[in-house]
Legacy VTK file of the C-alpha trace (Angstrom):
# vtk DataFile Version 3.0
C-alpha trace
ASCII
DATASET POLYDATA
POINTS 224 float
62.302 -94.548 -102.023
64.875 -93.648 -104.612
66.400 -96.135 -106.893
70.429 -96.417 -106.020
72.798 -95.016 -109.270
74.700 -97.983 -111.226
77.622 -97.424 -112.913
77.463 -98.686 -116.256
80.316 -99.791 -118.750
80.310 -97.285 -121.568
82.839 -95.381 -124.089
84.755 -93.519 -123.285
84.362 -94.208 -119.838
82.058 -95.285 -117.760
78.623 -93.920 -117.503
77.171 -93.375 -113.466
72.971 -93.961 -113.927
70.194 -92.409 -111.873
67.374 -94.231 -112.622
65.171 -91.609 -111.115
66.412 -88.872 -113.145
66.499 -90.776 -116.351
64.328 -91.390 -118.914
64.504 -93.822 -122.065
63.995 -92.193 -124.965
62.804 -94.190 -128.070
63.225 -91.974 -131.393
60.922 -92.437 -134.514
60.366 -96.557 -134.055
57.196 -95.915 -137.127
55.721 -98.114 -139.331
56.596 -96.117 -142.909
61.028 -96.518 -141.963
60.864 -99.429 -140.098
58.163 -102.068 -142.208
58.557 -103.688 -145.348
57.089 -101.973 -147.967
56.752 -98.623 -146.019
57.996 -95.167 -147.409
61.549 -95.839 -146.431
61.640 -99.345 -148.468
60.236 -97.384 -151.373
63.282 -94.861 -151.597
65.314 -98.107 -151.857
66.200 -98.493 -148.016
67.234 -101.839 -146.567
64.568 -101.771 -143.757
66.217 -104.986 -142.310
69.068 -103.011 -140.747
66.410 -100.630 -139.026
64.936 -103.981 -138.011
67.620 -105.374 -136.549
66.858 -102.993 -133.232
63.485 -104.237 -132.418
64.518 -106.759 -130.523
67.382 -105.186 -128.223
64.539 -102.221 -127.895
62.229 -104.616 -126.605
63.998 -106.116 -124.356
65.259 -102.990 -122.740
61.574 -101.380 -123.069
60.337 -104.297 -120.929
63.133 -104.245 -118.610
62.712 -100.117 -118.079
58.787 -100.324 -117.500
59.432 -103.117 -114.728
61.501 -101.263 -113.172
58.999 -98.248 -113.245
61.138 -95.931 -114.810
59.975 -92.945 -117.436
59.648 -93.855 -120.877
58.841 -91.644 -123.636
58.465 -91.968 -127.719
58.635 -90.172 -130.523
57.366 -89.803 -134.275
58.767 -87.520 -136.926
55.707 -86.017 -139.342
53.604 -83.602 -140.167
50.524 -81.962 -139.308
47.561 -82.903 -142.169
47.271 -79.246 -143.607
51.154 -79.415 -143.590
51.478 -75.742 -142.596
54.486 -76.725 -140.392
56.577 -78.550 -143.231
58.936 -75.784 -144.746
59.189 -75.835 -148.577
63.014 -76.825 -148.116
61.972 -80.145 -146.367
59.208 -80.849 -148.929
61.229 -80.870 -152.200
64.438 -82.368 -150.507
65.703 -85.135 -152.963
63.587 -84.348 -155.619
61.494 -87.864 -155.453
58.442 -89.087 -157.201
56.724 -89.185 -153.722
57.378 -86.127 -151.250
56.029 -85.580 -147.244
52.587 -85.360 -147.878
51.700 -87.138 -150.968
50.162 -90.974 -150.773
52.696 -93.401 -149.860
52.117 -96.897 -149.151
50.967 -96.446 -145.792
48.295 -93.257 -146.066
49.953 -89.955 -146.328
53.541 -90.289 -146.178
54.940 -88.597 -142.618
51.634 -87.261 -141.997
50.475 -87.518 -138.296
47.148 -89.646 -138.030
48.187 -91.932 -141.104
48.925 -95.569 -140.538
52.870 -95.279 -141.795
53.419 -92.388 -139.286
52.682 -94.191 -136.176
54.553 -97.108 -133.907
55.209 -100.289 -134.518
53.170 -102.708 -133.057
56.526 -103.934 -130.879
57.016 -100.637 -128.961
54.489 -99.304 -129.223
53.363 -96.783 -125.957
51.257 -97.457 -123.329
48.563 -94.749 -122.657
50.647 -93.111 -119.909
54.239 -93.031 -121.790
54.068 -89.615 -123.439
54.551 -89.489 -127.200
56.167 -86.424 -128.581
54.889 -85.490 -132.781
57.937 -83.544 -133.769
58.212 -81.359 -137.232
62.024 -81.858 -137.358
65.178 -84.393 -137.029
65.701 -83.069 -133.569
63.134 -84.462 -130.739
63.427 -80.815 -129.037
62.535 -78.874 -132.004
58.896 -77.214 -132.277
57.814 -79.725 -129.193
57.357 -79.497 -125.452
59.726 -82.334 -124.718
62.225 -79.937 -122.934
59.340 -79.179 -120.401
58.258 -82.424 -119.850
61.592 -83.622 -118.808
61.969 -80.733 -116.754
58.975 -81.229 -115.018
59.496 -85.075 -114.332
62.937 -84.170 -112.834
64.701 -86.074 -115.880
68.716 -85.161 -116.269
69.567 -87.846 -117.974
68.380 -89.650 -121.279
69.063 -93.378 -122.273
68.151 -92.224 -126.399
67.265 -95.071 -128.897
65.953 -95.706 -132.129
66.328 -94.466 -135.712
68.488 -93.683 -137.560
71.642 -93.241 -135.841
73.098 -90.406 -138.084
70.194 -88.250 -138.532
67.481 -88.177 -135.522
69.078 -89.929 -133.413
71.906 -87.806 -133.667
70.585 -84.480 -133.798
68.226 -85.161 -130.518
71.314 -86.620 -128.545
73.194 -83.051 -129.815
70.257 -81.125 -128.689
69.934 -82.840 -125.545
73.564 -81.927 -124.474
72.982 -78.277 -125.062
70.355 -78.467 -122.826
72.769 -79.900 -119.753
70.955 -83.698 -120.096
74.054 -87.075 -119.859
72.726 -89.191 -122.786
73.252 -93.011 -123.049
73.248 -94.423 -126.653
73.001 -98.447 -126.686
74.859 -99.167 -129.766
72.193 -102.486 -130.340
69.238 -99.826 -130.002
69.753 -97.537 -133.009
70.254 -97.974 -136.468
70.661 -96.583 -140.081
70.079 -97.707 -143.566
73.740 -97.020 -143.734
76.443 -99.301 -142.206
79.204 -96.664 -142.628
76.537 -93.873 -141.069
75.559 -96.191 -138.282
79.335 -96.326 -137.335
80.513 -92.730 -137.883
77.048 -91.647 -136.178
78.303 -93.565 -132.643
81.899 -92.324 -133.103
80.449 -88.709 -133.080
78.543 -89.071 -130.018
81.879 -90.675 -128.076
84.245 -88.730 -129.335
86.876 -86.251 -127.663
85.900 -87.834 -124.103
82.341 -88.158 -124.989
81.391 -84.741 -126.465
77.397 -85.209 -126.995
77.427 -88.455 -124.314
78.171 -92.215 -124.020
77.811 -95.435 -126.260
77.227 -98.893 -124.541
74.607 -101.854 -125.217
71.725 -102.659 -123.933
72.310 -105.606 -122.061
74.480 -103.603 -119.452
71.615 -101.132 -119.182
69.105 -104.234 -118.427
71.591 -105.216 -115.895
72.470 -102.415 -114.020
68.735 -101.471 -113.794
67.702 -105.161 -112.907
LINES 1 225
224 0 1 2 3 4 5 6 7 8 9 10 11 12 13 14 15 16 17 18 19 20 21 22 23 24 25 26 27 28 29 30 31 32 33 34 35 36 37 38 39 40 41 42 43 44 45 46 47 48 49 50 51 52 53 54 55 56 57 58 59 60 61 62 63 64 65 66 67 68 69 70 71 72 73 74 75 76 77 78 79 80 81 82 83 84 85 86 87 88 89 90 91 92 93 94 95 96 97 98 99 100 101 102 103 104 105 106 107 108 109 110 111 112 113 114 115 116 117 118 119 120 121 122 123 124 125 126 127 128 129 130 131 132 133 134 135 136 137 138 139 140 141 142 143 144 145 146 147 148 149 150 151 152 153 154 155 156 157 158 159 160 161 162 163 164 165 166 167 168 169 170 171 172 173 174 175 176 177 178 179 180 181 182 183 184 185 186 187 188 189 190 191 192 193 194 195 196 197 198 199 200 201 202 203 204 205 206 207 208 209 210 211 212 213 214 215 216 217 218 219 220 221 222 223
């Protein structure tokens, strides 16, 4: 039996859910941006407004996987010989510590290593698919487009962090590739309070040209 749409209120209008076409999304929730004392803390971050969206994510995590709907995850790094990190990425901001070297956390954005993975509060369950991407963009160098496909999914609720960067260039992406994607506002987050608002105004503006904003409560409810 399918699962009746909901129309939820969103800018700039409102947003018309299929639950059975839609899946949530949850972009780079790891250890090494979001945990004190992790790689983004020691660039000089304030992890505590990446923080801030564990909570909301939880809640609407729980609420999506009672409801049996798709969820899916993913985590920005590298692979361990690093032969997919270009040179450009590597050397960008001219740190101390770079992709690769030891961080606090093992290998800093390397896939196996403690800092790369999920937090312990969202973190997937054996059957949510986690996608390892190279890039900003959850599309890029991964099979995500296929998966969706083949699950039927046209429409994305997209979370996580941070707003500006991959949260931003996967919604982007998305839309090029004909998905509707639903940003909760609570749900995402950047080390930047200007970039966390100029990041949602982007997505919403000119009659929502890369999707909608809302919260998350109004997701929780129109799924409930």
């Amino acid at each position: 039996m399918s699962t009746p749409s909901a129309s939820i209120d969103a800018e700039p209008y409102t947003f018309e859910l299929k639950p059975d076409q839609c899946a949530l999304l949850i972009i780079d929730m790891q250890r090494d941006f979001l945990e004190p004392g992790g790689f983004g803390e020691m660039l000089g971050n304030d992890v505590s407004q990446l923080r801030r969206t564990i909570e909301p994510n939880k809640a609407l995590l729980a609420a999506w996987r009672g409801a049996g709907l798709q969820v899916l995850h993913t985590r920005e790094g590298h692979r361990p010989d690093l032969t997919d990190l270009p040179p450009a990425k590597k050397v960008r901001g001219k740190s101390e510590k770079t992709i690769g070297d030891p961080g606090p956390m093992g290998r800093i954005l390397v896939r196996g290593e403690p800092g790369h993975d999920i937090i312990a509060e969202l973190y997937p369950l054996p059957e949510e698919p986690v996608i390892d991407k190279p890039g900003k963009g959850a599309f890029f160098a991964t099979d995500l487009h296929a998966i969706l496909q083949n699950k039927g999914i046209t429409q994305l609720v997209v979370t996580g962090v941070t707003t500006e960067v991959c949260v931003n260039t996967t919604v982007r992406e998305a839309n090029d590739r004909g998905y509707e994607c639903l940003v909760p506002e609570d749900c995402v987050g950047s080390y930047f309070p200007e970039f966390q608002e100029m990041g949602l105004k982007m997505i919403k503006a000119q009659g929502g040209i890369f999707g909608w904003v809302t919260s998350s409560p109004a997701i929780v409810a129109a799924i409930a």
